[in-house]
C-alpha positions as CSV (number, residue, x, y, z in Angstrom):
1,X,36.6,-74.8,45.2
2,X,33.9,-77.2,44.1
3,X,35.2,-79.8,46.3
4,X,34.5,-77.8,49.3
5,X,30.7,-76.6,47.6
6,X,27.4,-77.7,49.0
7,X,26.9,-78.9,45.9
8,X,30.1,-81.2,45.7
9,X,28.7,-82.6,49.0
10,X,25.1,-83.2,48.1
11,X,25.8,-84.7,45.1
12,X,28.4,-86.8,46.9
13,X,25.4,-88.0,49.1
14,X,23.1,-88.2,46.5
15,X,25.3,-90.7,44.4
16,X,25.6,-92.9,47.4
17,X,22.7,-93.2,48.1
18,X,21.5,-94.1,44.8
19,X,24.3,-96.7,45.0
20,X,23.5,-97.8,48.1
21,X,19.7,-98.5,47.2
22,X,21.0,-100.1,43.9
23,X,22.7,-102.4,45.9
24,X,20.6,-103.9,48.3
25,X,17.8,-104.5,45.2
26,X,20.8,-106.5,43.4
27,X,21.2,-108.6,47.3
28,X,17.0,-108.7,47.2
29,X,17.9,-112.8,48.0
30,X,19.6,-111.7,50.8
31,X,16.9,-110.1,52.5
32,X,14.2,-112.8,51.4
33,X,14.6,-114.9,54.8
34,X,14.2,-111.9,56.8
35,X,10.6,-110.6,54.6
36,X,9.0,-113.6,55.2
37,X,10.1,-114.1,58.6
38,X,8.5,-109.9,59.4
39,X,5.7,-111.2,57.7
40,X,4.9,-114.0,59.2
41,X,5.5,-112.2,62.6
42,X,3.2,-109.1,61.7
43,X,-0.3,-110.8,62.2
44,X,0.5,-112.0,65.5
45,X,2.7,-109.5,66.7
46,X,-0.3,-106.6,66.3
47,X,-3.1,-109.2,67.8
48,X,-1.0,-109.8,70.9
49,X,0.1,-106.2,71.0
50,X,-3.4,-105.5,70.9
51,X,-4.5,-108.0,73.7
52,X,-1.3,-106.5,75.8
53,X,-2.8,-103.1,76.3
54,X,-6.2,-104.5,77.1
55,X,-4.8,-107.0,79.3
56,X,-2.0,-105.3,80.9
57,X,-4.5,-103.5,83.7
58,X,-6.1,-106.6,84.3
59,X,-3.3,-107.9,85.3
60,X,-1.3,-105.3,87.0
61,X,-4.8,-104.9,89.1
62,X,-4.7,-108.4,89.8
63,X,-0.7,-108.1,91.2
64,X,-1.0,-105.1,93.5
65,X,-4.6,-105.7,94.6
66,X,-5.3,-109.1,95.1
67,X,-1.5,-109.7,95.5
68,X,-0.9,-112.2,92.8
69,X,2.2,-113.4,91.4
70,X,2.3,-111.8,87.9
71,X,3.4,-114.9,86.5
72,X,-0.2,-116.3,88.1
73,X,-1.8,-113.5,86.9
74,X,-0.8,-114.0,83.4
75,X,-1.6,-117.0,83.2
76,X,-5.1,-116.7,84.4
77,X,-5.4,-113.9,81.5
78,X,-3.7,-116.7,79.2
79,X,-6.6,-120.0,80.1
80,X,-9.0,-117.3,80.0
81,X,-8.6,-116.6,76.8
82,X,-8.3,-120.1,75.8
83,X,-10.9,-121.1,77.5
84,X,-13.2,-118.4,75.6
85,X,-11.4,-119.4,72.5
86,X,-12.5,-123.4,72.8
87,X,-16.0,-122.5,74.4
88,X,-16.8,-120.5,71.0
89,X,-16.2,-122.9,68.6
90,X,-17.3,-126.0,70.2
91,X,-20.4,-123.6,69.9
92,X,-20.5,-122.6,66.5
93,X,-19.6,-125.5,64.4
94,X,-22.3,-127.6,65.4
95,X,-24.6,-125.1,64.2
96,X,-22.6,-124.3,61.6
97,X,-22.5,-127.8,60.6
98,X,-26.3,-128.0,61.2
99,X,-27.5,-125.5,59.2
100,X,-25.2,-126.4,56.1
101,X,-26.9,-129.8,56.0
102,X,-30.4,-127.9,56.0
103,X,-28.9,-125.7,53.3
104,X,-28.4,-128.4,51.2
105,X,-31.8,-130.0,52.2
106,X,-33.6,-127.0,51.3
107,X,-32.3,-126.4,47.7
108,X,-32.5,-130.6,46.7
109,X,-36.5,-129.9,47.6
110,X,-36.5,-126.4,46.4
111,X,-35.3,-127.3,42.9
112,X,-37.8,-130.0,41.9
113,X,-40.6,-128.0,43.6
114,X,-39.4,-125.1,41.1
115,X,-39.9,-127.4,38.7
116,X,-43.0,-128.0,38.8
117,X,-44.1,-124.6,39.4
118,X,-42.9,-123.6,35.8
119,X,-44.3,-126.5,34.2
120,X,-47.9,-125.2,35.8
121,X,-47.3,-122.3,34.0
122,X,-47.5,-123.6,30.1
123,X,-51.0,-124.6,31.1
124,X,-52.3,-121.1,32.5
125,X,-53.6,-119.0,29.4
126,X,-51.5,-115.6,30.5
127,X,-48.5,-117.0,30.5
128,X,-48.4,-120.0,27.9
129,X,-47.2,-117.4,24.9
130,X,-44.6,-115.8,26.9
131,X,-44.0,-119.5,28.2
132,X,-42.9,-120.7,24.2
133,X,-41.3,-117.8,23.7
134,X,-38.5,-118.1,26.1
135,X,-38.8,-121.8,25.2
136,X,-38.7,-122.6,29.3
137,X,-38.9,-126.3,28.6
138,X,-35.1,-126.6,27.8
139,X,-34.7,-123.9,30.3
140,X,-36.0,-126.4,33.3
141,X,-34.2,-129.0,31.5
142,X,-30.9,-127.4,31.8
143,X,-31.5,-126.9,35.6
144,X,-29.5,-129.5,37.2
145,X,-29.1,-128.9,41.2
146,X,-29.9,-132.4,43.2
147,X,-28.8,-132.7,46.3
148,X,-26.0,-135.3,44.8
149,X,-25.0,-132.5,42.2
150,X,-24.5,-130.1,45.3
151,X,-22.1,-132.3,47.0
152,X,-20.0,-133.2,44.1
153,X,-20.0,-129.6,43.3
154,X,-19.2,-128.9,46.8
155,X,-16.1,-131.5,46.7
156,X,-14.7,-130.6,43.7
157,X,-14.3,-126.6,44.7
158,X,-12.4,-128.0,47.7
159,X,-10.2,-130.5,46.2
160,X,-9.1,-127.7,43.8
161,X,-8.4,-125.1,46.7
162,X,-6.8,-127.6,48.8
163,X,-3.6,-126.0,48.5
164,X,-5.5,-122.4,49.9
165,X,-6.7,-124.6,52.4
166,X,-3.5,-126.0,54.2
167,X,-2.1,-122.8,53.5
168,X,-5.0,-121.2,55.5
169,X,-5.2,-123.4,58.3
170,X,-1.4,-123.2,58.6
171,X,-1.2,-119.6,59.0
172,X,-4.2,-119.5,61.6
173,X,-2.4,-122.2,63.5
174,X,1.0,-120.2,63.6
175,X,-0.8,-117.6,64.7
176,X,-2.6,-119.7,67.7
177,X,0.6,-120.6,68.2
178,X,2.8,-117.2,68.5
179,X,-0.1,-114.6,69.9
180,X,-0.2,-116.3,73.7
181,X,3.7,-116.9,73.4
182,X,4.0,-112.7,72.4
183,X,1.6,-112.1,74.7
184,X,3.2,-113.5,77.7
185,X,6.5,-112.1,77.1
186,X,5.0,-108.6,76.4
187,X,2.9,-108.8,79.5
188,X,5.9,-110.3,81.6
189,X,8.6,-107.9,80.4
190,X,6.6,-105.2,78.6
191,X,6.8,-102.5,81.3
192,X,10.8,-102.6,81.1
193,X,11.6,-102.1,77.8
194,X,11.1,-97.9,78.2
195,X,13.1,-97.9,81.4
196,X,15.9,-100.3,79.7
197,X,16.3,-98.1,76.9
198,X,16.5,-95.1,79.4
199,X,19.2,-96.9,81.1
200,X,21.1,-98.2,78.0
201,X,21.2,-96.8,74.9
202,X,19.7,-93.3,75.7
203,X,21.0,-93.1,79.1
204,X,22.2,-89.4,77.7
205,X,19.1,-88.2,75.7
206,X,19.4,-84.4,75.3
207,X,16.7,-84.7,72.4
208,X,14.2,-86.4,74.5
209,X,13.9,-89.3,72.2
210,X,12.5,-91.0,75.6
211,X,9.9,-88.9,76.5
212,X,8.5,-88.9,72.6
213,X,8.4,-93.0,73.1
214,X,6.6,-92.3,76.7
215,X,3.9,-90.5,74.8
216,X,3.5,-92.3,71.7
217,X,3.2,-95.3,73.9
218,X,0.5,-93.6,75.8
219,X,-1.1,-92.6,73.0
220,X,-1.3,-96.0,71.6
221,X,-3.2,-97.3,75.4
222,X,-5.7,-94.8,75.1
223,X,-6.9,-95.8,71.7
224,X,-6.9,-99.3,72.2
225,X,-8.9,-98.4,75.4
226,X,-11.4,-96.4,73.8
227,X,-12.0,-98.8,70.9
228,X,-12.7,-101.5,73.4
229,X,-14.8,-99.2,75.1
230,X,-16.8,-98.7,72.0
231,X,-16.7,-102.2,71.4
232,X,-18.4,-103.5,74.9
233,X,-20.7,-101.0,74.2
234,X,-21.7,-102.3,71.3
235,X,-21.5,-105.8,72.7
236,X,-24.0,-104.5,75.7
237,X,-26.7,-103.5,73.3
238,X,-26.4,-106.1,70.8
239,X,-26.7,-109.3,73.5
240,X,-29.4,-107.1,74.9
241,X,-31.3,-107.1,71.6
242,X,-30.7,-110.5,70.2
243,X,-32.1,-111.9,74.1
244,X,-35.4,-109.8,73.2
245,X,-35.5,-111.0,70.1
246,X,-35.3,-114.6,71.1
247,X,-32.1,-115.5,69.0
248,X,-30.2,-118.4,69.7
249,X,-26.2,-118.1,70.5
250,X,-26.9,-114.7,71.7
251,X,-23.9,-114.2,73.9
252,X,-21.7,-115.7,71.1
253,X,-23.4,-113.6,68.9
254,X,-22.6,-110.4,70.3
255,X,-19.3,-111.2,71.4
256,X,-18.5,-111.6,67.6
257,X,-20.0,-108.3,66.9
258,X,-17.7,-106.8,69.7
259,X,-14.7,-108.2,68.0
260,X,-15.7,-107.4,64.2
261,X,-16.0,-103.8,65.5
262,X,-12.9,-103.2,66.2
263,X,-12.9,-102.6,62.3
264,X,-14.9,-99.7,61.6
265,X,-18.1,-98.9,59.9
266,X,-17.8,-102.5,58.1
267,X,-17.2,-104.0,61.6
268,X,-20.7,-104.5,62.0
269,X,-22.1,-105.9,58.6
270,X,-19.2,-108.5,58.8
271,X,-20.3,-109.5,62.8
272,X,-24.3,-109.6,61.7
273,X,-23.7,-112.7,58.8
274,X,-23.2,-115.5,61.7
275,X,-26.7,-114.1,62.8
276,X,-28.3,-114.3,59.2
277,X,-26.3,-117.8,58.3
278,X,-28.1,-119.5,61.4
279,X,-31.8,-117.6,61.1
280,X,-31.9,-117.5,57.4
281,X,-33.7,-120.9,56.8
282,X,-35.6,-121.6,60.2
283,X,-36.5,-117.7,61.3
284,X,-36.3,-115.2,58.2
285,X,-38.2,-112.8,60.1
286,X,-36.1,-112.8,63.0
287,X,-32.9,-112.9,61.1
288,X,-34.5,-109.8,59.2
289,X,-35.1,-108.5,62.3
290,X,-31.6,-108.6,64.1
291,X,-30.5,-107.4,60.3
292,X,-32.3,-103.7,60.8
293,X,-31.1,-103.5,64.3
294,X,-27.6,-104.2,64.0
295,X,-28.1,-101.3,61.0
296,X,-29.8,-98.8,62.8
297,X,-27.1,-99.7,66.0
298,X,-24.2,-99.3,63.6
299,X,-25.4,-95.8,62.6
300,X,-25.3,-94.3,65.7
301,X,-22.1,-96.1,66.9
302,X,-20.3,-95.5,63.4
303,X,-21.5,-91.6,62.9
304,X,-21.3,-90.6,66.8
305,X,-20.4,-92.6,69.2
306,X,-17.3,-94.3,68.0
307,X,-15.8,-90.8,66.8
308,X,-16.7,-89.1,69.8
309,X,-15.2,-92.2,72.2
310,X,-11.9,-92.6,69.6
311,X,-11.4,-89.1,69.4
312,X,-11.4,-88.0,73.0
313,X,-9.2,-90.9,73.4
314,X,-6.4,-89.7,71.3
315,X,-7.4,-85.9,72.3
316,X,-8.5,-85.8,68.2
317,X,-11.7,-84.1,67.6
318,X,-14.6,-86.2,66.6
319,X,-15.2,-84.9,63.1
320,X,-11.2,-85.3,62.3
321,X,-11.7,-88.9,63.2
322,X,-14.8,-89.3,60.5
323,X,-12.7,-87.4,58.1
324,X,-9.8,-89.6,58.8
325,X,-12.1,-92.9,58.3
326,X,-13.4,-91.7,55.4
327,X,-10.2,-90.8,53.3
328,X,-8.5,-94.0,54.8
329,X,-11.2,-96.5,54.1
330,X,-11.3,-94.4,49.8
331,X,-7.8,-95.1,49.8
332,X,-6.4,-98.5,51.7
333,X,-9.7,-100.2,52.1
334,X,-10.4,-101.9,55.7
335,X,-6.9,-101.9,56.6
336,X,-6.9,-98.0,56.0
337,X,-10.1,-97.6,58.2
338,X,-8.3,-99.7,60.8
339,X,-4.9,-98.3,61.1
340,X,-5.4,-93.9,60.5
341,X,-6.7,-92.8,63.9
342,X,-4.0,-94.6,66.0
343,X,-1.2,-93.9,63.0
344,X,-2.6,-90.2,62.7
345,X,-2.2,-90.3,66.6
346,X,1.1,-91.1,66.0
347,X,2.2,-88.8,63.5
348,X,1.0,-85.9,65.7
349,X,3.1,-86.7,68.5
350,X,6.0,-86.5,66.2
351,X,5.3,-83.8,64.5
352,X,4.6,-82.3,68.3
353,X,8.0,-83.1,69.1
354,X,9.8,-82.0,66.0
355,X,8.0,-78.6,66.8
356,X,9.4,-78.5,69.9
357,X,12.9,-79.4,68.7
358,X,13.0,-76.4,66.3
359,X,11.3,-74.4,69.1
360,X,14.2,-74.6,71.5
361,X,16.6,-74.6,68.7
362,X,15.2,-71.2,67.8
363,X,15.5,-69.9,71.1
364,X,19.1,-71.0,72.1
365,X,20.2,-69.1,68.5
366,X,18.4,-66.3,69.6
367,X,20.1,-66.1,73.0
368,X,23.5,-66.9,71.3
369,X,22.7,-63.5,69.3
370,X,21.6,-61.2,72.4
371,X,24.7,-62.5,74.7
372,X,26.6,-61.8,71.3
């Protein structure tokens, strides 16, 4: 009798999965090769799947209306985006370069100038008391910040994160590397993979595994289409604003905000440093400037528009989507902010679909019963 129970059977299952899970963390070798090969994939496999759906209109508008090739078309898409890519930083490190030397400048005059400024002070009655008290002379003393002091300072830091460094510029060069080779193949073969799996292995999908993908995959294309039309939104407003404000850079500028924003609420601080980096030293003012408008910008983008854009997107109401970035960014941080709305998306479809499921399961018992 307890062989045929429920219970025989679920602990049956039970035990073997247990066994099953004990096993594979005994074999965790095994599955070493293929961990690091997902993870070095992951990066660029989301950037290029993100560049697909904001590329794949581009070029299917380029194929059926000015009657290009695709394989042309793509590779426009492909030199565009290299082209952007080499423009950008054959723009920035210059001035990056530039204003690190006046960095350094500044603070080998700013020290000794410092210097002498507390050493004024022993001679002014109000402050010559307080002045031996605190003993300042071995505290200007002890201040030690030439310019040569900087540098070896400088070189030391890097010589001992060396490693971090070639392990760095490695990544970001495997990913330069994989993203346009992903992105080709998904924008070359990306539109077949639904209709192959139609014709293959769910060519006999009673469940309607197919039309769940359909959706999801829908799903996905709207959100990446309404977060980059939040994002050229804000890149409209901030180009328009750093041109009145007279700052340098200010299409490079902006088109760094529009890609920093694709990570919300923080998107924006992260996108204003370049700004305050370059101004800092030559235009304070200005720098303090583009500062308050980039806030003021990203309190009206991050509190309405982006939740109202996102959430008609994904058919999720605006204040769901501020709830959702809220929780997320408590819990996981950035990554958390970044990846709720489309996985929350997600989850609704399924959970749409496994409604459904039971729905018509429901109703066929219920007509088994009345033709009983």
């Amino acid at each position: 009798m307890f062989k045929n129970s429920k219970l025989f059977f679920w602990t049956v299952e039970i035990l073997a999965v247990t066994l099953l899970i004990f096993m594979l963390m005994q074999l965790d070798f095994l599955f070493q090769p293929i961990q690091t090969l997902l993870a070095l994939l992951f990066i660029p496999f989301i950037i290029a799947g993100f560049l697909y759906y904001i590329f794949k209109p581009v070029v299917i508008f380029m194929e059926k209306r000015w009657k290009i090739k695709r394989f042309f078309a793509i590779l426009i898409v492909l030199l565009s985006l290299l082209g952007i890519v080499i423009w950008s930083v054959a723009s920035i490190i210059p001035n990056v370069v530039s204003q690190l030397t006046s960095l350094i400048n500044a603070s080998s005059r700013a020290v000794p100038e410092l210097r002498d400024w507390i050493s004024s002070l022993q001679s002014d009655p109000r402050f010559s008391a307080f002045y031996r008290q605190l003993d300042v002379d071995s505290i200007v003393s002890n201040i030690n910040l030439s310019y040569t002091d900087i540098l070896n300072k400088l070189l030391q830091n890097l010589t001992g994160s060396l490693g971090s460094i070639v392990s760095i510029i490695s990544s970001v060069v495997m990913v330069a590397i994989l993203v346009p080779i992903l992105l080709y193949y998904m924008l070359k073969d990306g539109e077949k993979l639904l209709p192959t799996l139609k014709q293959t292995i769910f060519r006999e999908d009673p469940l309607g595994i197919i039309e769940l993908l359909e959706k999801m995959n829908a799903t996905i294309s709207r959100y990446i289409s309404g977060v980059a039309l939040d994002s050229l939104l804000v890149f409209i407003f901030v180009f328009v604003g750093y041109m009145l404000f007279g700052i340098p850079y200010a299409f490079l500028f902006a088109s760094f905000s529009a890609i920093t924003n694709l990570i919300p609420y923080a998107g924006p601080y992260i996108g204003v440093i370049p700004v305050i980096f370059t101004l800092a030293f030559t235009q304070p003012w200005t720098a303090l400037l583009a500062v308050t408008y980039v806030l003021v910008l990203q309190q009206i983008d991050g509190n309405l528009v982006y939740p109202k854009i996102v959430g008609n997107a994904v058919k999720v109401h605006p204040v769901t989507v501020m709830i959702l970035m809220l929780v997320s960014g408590s819990l996981y941080g950035i990554l958390g902010m970044i990846i709720a709305v489309p996985v929350y998306s997600l989850v609704k479809e399924i959970v749409k679909f496994l409604a459904g499921l039971w729905h018509n399961h429901r109703e066929q018992q219920k007509k088994k019963i009345i033709s009983k």
